[in-house]
C-alpha positions in Angstrom: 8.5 10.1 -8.8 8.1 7.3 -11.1 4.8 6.0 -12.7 4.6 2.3 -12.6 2.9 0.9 -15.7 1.7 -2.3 -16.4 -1.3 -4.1 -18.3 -2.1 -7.9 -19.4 -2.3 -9.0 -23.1 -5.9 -6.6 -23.0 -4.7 -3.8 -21.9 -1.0 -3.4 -24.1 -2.2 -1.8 -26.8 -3.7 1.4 -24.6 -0.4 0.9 -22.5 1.4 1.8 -25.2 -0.6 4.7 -25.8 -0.2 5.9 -22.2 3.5 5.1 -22.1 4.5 7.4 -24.6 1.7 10.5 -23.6 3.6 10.5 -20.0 6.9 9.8 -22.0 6.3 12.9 -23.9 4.9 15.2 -20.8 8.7 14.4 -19.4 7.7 11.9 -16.4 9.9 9.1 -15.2 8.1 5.6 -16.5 8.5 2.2 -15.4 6.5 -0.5 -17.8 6.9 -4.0 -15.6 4.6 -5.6 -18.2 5.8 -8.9 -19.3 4.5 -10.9 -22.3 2.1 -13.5 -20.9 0.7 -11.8 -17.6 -2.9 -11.9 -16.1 -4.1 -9.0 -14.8 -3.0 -10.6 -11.4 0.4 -10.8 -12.0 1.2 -7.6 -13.4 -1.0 -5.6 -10.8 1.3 -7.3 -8.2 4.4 -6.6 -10.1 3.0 -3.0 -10.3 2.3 -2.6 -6.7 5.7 -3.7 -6.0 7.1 -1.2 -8.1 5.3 1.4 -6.1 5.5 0.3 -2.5 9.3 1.2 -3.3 9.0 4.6 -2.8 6.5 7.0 -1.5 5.8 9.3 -4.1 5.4 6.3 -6.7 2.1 6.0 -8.7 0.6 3.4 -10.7 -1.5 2.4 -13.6 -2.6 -1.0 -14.8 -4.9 -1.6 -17.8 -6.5 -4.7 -18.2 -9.9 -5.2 -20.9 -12.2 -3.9 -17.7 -10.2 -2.2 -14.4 -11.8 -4.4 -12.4 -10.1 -7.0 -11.7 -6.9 -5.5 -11.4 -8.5 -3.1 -8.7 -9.6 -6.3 -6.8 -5.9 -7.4 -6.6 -4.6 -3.9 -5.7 -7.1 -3.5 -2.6 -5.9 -7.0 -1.5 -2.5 -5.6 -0.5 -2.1 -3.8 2.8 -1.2 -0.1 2.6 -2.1 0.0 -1.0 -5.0 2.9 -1.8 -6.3 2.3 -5.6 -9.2 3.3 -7.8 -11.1 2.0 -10.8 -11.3 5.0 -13.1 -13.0 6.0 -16.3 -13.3 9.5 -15.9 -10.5 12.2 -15.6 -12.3 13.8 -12.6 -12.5 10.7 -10.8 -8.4 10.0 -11.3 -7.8 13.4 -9.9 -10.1 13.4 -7.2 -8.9 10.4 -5.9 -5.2 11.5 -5.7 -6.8 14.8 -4.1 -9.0 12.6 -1.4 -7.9 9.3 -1.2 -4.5 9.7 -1.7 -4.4 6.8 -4.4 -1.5 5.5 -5.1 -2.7 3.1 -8.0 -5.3 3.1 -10.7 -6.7 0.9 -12.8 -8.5 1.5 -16.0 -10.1 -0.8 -18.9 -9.1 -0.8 -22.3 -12.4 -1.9 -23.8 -14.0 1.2 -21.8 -11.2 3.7 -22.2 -10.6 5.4 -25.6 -6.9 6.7 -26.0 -7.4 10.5 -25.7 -9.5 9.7 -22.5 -6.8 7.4 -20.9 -4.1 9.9 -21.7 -6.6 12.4 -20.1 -7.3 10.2 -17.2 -3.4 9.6 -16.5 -2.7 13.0 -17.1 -5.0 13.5 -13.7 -4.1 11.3 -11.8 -0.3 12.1 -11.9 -0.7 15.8 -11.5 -3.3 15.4 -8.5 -1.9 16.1 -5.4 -3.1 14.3 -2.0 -4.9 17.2 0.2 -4.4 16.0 3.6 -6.5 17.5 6.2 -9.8 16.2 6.8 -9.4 13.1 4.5 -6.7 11.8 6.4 -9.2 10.1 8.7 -10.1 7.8 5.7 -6.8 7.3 3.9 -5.5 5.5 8.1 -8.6 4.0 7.8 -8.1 2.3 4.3 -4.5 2.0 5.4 -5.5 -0.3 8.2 -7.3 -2.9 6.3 -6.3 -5.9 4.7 
């Protein structure tokens, strides 16, 4: 498993931050942020990154999450959530099976983002009843 990073000019400095908490906690990480990049373009670079192989997660920071959740839930297959709150990262692994979250920097302090990632990447998907809803988001778009 790899965790995809990325984040416009906004969102770098908590990137950072991020980068080296799941650096240290030994996971695989992948920053496709380049200098320059909306929130667009590196939520799309992202997604990319994690369409390549199943067990793939990823995180963009932007100022807000919004918008970079608006662009992930514009590409088919692709199951992501704007998170603030640790709970809500690992719930949405656990129920959505969310492969992508976004998160804002002006929102987000750094212990909470490393909290928040922290979350997500150790949730596991639970299957079973939400299934239903994870073919159904998986249909759209």
């Amino acid at each position: 498993m790899s965790i995809i990073l990325g984040a416009d000019l906004a969102g770098s400095r908590l990137k950072e931050v991020v980068k080296d908490f799941l650096e240290n906690e030994n996971f695989d990480v992948v920053d496709v942020s380049k200098d320059g990049q909306d929130f667009v373009d590196v939520t799309l670079a992202v997604a990319k990154e994690v369409n390549q192989a199943e067990e793939n997660l990823g995180i963009v920071i932007d100022a807000y999450g919004a918008g970079p959740f608006m662009v992930a839930t514009k590409i088919k297959g692709m199951v992501a959530a704007e998170v603030s709150d640790e709970r809500s990262a690992y719930m949405t692994r656990g129920h959505n099976n969310s492969r992508m979250i976004t998160m804002g920097a002006e929102t987000v302090g750094d212990e909470l983002a490393k909290n928040i990632a922290k979350g997500f990447v150790n949730g596991k998907y639970d299957g079973g009843r939400h299934q239903i809803r994870v073919d159904m988001l998986n249909k759209m778009c």
